[in-house]
C-alpha positions as MATLAB code, in Angstrom:
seq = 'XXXXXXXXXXXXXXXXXXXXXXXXXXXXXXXXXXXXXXXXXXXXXXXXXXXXXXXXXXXXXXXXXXXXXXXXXXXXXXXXXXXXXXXXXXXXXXXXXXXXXXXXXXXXXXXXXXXXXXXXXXXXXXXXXXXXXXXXXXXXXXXXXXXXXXXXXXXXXXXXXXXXXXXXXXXXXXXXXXXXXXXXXXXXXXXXXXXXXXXXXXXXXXXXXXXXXXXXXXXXXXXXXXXXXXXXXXXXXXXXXXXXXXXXXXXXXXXXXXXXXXXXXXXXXXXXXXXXXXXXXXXXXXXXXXXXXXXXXXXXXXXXXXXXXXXXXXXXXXXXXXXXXXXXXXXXXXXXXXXXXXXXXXXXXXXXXXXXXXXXXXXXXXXXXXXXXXXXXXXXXXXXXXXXXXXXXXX';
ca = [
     -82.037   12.856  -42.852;
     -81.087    9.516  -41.532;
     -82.353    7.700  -38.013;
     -79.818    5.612  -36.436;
     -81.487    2.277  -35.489;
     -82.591    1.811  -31.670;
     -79.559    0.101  -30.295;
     -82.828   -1.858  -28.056;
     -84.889   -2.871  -30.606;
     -86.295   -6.146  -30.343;
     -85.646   -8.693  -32.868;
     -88.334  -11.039  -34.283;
     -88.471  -13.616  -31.044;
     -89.133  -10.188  -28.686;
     -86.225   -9.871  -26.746;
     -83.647   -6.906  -27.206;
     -81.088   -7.215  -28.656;
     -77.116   -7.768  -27.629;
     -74.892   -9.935  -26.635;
     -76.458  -13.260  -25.195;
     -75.485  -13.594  -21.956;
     -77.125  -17.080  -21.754;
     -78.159  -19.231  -18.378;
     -75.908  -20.814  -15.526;
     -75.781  -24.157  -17.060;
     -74.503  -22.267  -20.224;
     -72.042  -20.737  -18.203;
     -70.837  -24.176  -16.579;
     -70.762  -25.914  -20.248;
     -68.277  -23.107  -21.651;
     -66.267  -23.492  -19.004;
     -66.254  -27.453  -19.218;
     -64.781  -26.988  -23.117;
     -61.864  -24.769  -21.915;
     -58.892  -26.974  -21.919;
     -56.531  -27.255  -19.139;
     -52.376  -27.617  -19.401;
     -52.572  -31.035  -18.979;
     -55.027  -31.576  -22.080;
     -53.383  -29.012  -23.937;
     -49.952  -30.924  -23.584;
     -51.678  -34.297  -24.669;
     -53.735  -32.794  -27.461;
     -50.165  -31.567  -28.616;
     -48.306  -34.651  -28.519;
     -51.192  -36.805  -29.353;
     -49.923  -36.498  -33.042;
     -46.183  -37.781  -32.683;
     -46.136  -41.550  -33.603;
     -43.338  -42.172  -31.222;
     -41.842  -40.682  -28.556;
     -41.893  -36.705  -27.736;
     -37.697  -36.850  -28.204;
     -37.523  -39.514  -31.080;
     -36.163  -37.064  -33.631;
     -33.703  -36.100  -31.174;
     -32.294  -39.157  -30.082;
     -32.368  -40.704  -33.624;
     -29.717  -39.032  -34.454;
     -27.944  -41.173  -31.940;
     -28.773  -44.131  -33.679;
     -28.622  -45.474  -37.359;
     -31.886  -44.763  -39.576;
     -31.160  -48.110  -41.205;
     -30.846  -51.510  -40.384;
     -27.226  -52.893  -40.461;
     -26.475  -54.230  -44.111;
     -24.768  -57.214  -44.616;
     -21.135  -57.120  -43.248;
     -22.558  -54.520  -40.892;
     -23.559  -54.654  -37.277;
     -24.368  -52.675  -34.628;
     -21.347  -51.069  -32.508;
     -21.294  -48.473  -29.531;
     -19.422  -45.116  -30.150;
     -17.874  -43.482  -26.978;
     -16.656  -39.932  -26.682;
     -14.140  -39.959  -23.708;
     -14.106  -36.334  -24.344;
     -17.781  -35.992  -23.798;
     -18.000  -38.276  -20.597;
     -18.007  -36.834  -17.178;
     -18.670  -39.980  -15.032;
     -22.137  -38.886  -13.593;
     -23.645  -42.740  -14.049;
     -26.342  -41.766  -15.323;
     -26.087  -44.522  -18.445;
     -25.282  -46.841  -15.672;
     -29.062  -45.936  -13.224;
     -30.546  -45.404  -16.666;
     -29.803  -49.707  -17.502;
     -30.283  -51.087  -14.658;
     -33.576  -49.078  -14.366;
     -35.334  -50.344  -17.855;
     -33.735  -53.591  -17.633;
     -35.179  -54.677  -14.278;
     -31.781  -55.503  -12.787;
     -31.322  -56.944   -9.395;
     -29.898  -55.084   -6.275;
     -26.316  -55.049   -6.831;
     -26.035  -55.607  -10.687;
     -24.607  -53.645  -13.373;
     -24.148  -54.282  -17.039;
     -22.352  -50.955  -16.899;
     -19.602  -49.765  -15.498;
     -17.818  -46.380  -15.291;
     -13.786  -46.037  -14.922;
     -11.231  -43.669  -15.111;
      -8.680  -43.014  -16.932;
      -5.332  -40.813  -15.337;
      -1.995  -40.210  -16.780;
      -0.200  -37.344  -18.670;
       0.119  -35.633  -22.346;
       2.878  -34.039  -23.217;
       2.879  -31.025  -25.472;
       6.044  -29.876  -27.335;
       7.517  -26.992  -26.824;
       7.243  -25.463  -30.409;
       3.703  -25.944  -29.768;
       1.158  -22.755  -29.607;
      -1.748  -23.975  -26.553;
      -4.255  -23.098  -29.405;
      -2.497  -26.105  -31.165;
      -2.607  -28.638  -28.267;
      -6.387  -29.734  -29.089;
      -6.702  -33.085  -31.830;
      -7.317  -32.192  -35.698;
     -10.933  -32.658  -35.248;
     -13.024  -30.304  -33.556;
     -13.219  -30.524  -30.404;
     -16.510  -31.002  -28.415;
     -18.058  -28.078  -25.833;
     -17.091  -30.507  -22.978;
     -13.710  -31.423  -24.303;
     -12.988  -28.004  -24.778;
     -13.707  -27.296  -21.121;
     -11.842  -29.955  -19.861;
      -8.772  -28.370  -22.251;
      -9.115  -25.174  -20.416;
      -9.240  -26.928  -16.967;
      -5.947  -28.468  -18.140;
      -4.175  -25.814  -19.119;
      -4.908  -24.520  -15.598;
      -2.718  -27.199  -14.010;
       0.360  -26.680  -16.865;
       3.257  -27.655  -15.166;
       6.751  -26.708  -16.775;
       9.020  -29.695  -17.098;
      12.296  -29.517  -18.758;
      13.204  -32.994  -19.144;
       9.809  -34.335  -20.031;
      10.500  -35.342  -23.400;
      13.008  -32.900  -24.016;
      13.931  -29.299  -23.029;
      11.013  -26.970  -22.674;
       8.528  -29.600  -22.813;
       5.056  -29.153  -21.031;
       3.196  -31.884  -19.317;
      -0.927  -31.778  -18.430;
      -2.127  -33.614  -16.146;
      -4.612  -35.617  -17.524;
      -8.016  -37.474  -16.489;
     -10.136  -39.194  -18.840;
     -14.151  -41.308  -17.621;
     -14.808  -44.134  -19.399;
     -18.191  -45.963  -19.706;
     -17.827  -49.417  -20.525;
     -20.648  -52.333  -21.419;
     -20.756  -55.169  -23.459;
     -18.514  -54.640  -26.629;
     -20.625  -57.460  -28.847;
     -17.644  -58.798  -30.309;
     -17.140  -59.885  -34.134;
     -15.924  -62.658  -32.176;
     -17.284  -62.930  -29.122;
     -15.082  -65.178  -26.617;
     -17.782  -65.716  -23.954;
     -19.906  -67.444  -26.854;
     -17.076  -69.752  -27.946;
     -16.854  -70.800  -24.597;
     -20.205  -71.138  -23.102;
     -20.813  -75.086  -23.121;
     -23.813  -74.972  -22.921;
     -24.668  -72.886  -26.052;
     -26.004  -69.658  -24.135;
     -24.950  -67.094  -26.213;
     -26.319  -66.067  -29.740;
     -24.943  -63.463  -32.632;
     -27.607  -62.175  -34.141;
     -26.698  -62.452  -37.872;
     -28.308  -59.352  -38.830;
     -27.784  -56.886  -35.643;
     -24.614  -58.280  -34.516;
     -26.109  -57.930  -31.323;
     -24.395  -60.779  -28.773;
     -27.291  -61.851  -26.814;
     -27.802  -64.533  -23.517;
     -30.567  -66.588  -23.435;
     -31.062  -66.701  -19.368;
     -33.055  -70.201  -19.676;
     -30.438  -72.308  -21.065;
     -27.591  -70.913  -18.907;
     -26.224  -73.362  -15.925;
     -24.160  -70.422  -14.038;
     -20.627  -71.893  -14.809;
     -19.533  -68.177  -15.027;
     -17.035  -69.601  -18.052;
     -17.892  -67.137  -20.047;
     -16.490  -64.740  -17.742;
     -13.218  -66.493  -17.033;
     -13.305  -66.456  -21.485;
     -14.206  -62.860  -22.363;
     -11.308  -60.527  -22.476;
     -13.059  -57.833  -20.811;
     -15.083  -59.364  -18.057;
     -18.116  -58.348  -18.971;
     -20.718  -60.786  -18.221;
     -22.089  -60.395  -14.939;
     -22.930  -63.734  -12.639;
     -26.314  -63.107  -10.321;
     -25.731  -64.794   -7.410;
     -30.071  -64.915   -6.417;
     -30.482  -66.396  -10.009;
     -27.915  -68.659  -10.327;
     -26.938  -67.363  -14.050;
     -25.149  -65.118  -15.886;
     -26.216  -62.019  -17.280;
     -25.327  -59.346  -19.647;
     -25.978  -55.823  -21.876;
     -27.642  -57.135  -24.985;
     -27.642  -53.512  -25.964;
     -31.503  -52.791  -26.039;
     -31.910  -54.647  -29.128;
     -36.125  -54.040  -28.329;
     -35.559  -50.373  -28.326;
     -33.375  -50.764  -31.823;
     -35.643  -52.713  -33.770;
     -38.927  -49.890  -33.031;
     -36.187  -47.189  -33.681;
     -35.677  -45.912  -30.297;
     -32.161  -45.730  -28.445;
     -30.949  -47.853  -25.636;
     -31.037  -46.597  -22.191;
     -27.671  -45.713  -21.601;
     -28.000  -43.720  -25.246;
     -30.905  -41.501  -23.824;
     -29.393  -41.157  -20.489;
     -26.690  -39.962  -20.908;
     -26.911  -35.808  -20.846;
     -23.971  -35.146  -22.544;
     -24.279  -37.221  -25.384;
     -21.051  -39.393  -24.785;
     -22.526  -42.815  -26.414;
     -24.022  -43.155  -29.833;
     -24.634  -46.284  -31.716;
     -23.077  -46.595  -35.079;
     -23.100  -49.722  -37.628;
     -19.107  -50.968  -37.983;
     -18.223  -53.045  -41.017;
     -16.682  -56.298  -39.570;
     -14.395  -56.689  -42.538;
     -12.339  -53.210  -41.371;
     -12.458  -54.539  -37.837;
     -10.570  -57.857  -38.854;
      -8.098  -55.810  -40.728;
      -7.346  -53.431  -38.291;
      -7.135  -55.835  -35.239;
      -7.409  -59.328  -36.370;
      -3.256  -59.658  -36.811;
      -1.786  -59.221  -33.156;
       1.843  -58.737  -34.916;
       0.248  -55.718  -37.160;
      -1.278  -54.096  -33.571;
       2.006  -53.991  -32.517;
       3.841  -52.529  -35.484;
       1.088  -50.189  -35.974;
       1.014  -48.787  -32.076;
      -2.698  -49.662  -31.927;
      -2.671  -52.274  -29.644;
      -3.833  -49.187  -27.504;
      -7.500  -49.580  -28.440;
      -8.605  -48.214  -25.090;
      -5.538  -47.592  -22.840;
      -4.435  -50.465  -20.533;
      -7.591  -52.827  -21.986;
      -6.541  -56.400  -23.152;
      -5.565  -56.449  -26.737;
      -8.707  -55.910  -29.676;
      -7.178  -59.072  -30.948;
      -8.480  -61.275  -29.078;
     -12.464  -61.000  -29.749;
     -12.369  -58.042  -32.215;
     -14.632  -55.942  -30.149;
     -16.566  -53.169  -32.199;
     -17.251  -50.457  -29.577;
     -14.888  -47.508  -30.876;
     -13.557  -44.670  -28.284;
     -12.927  -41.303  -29.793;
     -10.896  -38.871  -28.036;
      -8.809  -35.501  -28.016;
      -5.928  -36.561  -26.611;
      -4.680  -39.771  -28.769;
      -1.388  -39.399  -27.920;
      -1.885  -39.048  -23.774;
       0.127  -41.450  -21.963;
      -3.233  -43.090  -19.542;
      -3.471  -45.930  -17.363;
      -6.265  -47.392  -15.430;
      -6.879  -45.268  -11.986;
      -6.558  -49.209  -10.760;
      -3.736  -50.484  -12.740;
      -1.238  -51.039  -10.131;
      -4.370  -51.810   -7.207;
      -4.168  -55.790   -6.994;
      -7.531  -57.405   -7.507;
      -8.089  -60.782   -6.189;
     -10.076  -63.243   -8.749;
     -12.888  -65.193   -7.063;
     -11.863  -68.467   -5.314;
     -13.359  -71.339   -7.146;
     -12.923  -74.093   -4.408;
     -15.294  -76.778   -6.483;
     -12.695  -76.036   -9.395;
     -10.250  -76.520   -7.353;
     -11.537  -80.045   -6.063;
     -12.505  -80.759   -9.742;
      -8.818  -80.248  -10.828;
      -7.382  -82.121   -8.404;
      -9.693  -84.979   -8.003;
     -10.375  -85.894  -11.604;
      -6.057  -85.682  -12.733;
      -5.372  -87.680   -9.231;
      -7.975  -89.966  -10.535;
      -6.723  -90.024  -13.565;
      -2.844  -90.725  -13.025;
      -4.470  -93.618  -10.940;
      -5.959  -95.448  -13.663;
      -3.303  -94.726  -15.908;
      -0.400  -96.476  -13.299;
      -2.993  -99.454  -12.833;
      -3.673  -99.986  -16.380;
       0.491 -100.425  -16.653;
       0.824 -102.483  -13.780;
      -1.903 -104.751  -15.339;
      -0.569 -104.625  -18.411;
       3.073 -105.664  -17.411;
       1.069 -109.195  -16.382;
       3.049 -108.931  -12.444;
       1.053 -111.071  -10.178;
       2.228 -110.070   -7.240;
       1.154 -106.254   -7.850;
      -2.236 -107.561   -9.822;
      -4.438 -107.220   -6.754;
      -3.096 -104.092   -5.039;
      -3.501 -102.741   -8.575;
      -7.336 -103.397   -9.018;
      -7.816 -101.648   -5.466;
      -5.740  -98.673   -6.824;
      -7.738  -98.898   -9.695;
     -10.876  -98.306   -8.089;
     -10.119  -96.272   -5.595;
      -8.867  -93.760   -8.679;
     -12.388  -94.188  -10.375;
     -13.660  -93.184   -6.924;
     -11.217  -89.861   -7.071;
     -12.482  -89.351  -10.666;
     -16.446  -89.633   -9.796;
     -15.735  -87.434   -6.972;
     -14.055  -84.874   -8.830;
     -16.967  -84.846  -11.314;
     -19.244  -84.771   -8.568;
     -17.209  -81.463   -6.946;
     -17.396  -79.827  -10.396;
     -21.624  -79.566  -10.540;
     -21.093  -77.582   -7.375;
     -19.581  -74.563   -8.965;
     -22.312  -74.112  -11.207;
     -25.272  -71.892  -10.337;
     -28.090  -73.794  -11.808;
     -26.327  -77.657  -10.288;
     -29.606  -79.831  -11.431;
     -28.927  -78.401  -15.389;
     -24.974  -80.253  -14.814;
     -26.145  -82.363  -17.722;
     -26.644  -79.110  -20.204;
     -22.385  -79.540  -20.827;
     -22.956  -82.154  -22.916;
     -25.222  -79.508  -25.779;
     -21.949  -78.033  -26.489;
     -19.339  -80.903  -25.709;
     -17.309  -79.325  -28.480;
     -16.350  -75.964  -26.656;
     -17.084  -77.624  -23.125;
     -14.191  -78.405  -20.610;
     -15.490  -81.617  -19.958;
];
């Protein structure tokens, strides 16, 4: 017959035996090693060499560096946009921007697409898949079908159509506002591509604006310069994706590598644009052409008829009054010396002395204009910068 053991027998020390209840301070220590959410969450993510989201917004960006004939290029989906600025709070936020400045800028797009009348509305979407928020904004079109019987012929339908478009910095193949700058202010980067602005050699002659197709470069009237998107390149070269890229909660702008080479065949002849019909790089925009710019817009509706909300809203260009002086001043001046150098040279005494006066006073015109010109410029006491780039400068 078997005994069951005393369940209070004492072990070898002389105390029963059980669970160990401990002390107070053992109590307090236990409780100490119990981790709260906030140390839970950082013993979580301690592991991640990057950021919490990196996988997830890699796949906005390239994995590799460009290659060469490769550079950087944004990729927008018009589709995918629904003008909530948040790429636009999201730059000026990281980048420190001042009160007032942008380096990007939201727009829209209105007009009408015409669908024939053979056409099924399940056939009215583009080849390619469309995305979740293109396909809503399909639906919401199809809600405001109109029926038009001379729109393109008999039975014709036409949807009204509104398109967002989120524009920055296109870092050109070519880019205009560096073959312009005089004072050499702008640099390619020959592996990214990436069109940057070196704030500390810029005078704030705003030429680069007047030069660049698309207006981008922004003058900053407190610092005296110009400024610009130089598309993150910090963020890029650790592997993270530009503000605007992680902002944006719809996913409407990636950044993809574009081969230069395509670019200059598919835009570099003007006369080819025009043959081709795709001059229309981005409805009413100034012709690719002109500085090859590598941001690409994908869209569902490629055939929509669209046109700047502002097309026909006249927009007054800033008034450059020292330009204005410098213009007339300098070619006043100039005609001077030029009719006083022929009177001289024609030997007429009579008109000799009245032609020295003229003479001078039309150096005095030209000095003056000169002098008017240093007042446009944001940064006056760097005037003398022109003469770094005298081959691209207007003087």
């Amino acid at each position: 017959m078997s005994v069951a053991p005393d369940p209070i027998e004492p072990d070898r020390s002389g105390s029963p035996a059980g669970p160990d209840l401990g002390t107070f301070v053992d109590a307090l220590i236990a409780e100490q090693r119990q981790l709260t959410a906030v140390e839970r969450f950082s013993r979580r993510h301690e592991a991640h060499t990057g950021p919490a989201m990196a996988p997830h917004y890699r796949d906005l960006i390239p994995l590799t560096a460009p290659r060469p004939g490769e550079q950087y290029g944004f990729e927008v989906d018009l589709d995918r946009c629904s003008g909530c600025k948040g790429c636009v709070t999201a730059c000026h936020s990281l980048n420190g921007l001042d009160e007032g400045e942008s380096w990007r800028s939201v727009g829209f797009l209105v007009g009408e697409k015409i669908v024939p009348a053979g056409r099924s509305r399940g056939d009215e979407n583009h080849s390619s898949s469309p995305t979740a928020a293109g396909a809503a904004k399909e639906r919401r079109d199809r809600s405001l079908l109109t029926s038009s019987a001379t729109a393109g012929g008999r039975g014709n339908r036409v949807i009204p159509l509104q398109q967002t478009v989120t524009t920055a910095c296109h870092h050109c193949v070519e880019p205009a506002c560096m073959h312009g700058c005089p004072v050499l202010a702008y640099d390619k980067d020959p592996i990214t591509g990436i069109v940057r602005h070196l704030d500390d050699q810029c005078i704030g002659c705003s030429y680069c604006i007047l030069k660049c197709p698309y207006e981008v470069p922004r003058y900053s009237a407190s610092r005296g310069i110009v400024r610009k998107c130089d598309l993150c390149h910090g963020r890029l070269a650790d592997g993270e994706a530009p503000a605007c890229v992680q902002a944006c909660p719809n996913e409407a702008i990636q950044i993809r590598l574009v081969r230069t080479d395509d670019l200059r065949r598919r835009f570099g002849n003007p006369a080819d644009l025009a043959a081709t019909g795709e001059s229309s790089w981005l409805p009413d925009a100034p012709s690719p052409s002109l500085s090859l710019p590598t941001t690409s817009y994908r869209t569902c509706h490629p055939e929509a008829s669209l046109r700047a909300a502002d097309h026909a809203l006249p927009q007054p260009a800033h008034l450059h009054g020292p330009l204005v002086l410098m213009l007339v001043l300098t070619q006043a001046g100039l005609g001077g010396l030029l009719a006083a150098a022929w009177c001289v040279s024609d030997a007429q005494r009579p008109f000799l002395q009245s032609s020295l006066g003229g003479a001078l006073l039309s150096l005095g015109l030209l000095l003056a204009g000169l002098a008017a010109s240093a007042l446009h410029l944001g940064q006056p006491r760097k005037a003398w910068r022109v003469f770094l780039g005298w081959r691209r400068s207007w003087l």
